[in-house]
N, C-alpha and C positions, 0 to 999 in steps of 0.2 A: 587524869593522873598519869604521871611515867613525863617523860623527855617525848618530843615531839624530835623524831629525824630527818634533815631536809637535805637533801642529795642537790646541792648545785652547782654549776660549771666554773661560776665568775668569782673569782677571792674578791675581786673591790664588792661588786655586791654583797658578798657575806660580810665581808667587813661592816659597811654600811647598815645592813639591816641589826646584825649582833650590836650597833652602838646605839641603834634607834632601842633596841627592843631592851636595852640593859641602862638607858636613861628613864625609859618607863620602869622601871624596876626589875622587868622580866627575865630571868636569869637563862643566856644565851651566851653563847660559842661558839667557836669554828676551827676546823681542823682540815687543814692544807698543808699542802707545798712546802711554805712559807714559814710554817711554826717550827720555833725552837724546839729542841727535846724536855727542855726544859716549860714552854711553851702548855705540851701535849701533856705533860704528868700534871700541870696545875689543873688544864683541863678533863682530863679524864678524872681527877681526884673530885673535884666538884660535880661531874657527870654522875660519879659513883656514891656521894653524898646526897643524890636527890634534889641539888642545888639548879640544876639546869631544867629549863622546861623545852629549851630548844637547843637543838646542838645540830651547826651546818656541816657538812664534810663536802668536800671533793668527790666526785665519783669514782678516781682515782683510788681512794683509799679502800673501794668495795672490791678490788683486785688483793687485797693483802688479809693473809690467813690473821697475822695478830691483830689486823683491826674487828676482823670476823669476830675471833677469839675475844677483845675486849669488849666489844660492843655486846655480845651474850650477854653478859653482865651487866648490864643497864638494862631497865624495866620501860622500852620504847613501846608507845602505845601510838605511833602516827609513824610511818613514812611519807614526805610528802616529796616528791618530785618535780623541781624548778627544771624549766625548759627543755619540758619532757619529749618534746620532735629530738631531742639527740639520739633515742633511741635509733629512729630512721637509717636504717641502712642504706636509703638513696638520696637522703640528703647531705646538703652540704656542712652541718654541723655537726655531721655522726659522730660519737664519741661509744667509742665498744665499749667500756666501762660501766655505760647507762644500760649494758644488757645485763650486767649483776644484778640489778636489782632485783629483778622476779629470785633470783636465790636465797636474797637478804632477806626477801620477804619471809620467804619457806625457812629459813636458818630463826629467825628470830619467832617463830611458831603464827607464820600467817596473819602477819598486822596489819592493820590495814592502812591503803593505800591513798593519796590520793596525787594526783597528775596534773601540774597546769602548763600551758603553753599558748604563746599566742599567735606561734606563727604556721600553725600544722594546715597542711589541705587533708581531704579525706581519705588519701593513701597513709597520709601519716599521720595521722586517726587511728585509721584502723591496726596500723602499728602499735601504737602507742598502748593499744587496749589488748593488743596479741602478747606483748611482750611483758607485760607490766603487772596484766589483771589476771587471775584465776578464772571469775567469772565478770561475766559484763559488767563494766561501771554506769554508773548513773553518768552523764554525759551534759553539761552546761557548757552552750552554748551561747556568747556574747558576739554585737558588732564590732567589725572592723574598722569601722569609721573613728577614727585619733584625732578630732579637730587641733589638739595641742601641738600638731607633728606638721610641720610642711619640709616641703625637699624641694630644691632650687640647685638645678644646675646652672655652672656658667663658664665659658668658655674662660682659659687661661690666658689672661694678658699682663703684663710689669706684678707677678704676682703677689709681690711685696706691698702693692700698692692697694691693692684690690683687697687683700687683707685686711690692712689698714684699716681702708673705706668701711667693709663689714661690719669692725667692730665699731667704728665710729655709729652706726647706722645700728646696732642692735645691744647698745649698751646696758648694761642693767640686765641684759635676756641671756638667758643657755642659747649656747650653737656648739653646731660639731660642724671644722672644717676637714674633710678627706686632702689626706696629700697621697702620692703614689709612693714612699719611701721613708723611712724613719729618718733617715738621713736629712732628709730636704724637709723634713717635719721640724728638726734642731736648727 
């Protein structure tokens, strides 16, 4: 019972999953950046209608008194936090934002949590569960092993060409190619 809160970094992801979960019927939402003012009162009015079982935000937004302020008002029975190594102060995807949460937690009467990530070692573990949890969480642990995932470097030659080639060779398939520049990306 209540909205499910999902604290995550990526608007295309929230995107993405609010369209999966509201073709299934599930009444989801997301609140970014991105949203109109107009946007945010459709949303929040349906948040506050009971209408929503899951509402994504921006960590972004857990720095702002009125979202505090609104959010009181909705009866959230989950926090869940996506790409929960941002807490990590030593890593490279810190985002300070993901250190509100332990307040949000305490502001909305101690909800409970839950954290997932796939890319923590055990320094940023034990973060994760320092900054996050009250007390210890239960801890699931899965492999690392992504048979769906390969990575292929190759040296840079007529790059236009080579491109090309790629796609001709992996048609019908997902790839991500890195360029060094957005510019040379267009």
């Amino acid at each position: 019972e209540g909205t499910s809160l999902i604290v995550s970094p990526l608007i295309a992801l929230m995107r993405d999953q609010v369209r999966f979960l509201t073709q299934m019927g599930i009444g989801a939402a997301a609140l970014h950046s991105q949203n109109t003012d107009e946007e945010i009162d459709i949303i929040l009015n349906k948040a506050y209608a009971g209408r929503l079982k899951m509402l994504y935000v921006a960590p972004e937004r857990l720095g702002s008194r009125s979202f505090i302020h609104l959010i009181k008002g909705l009866k959230v029975s989950l926090i869940a936090v996506d790409e929960a190594h941002c807490v990590s102060q030593w890593g490279h995807d810190f985002r300070p934002d993901y250190l509100k949460i332990g307040f949000l937690r305490k502001t909305l009467g101690e909800v409970q949590i839950a954290a997932f990530t796939a890319t923590a070692d055990p320094d940023t573990q034990k973060e994760i569960v320092k900054s996050l949890f009250k007390v210890k969480p239960k801890i699931f642990l899965s492999g690392f092993d992504r048979p769906n995932i390969q990575l292929s470097c190759v040296l840079k030659s007529k790059p236009r060409q080579q491109l090309l080639e790629f796609i001709r060779c992996h048609k019908d398939q997902a790839g991500i190619v890195y360029c060094s520049s957005r510019a040379k990306t267009e």
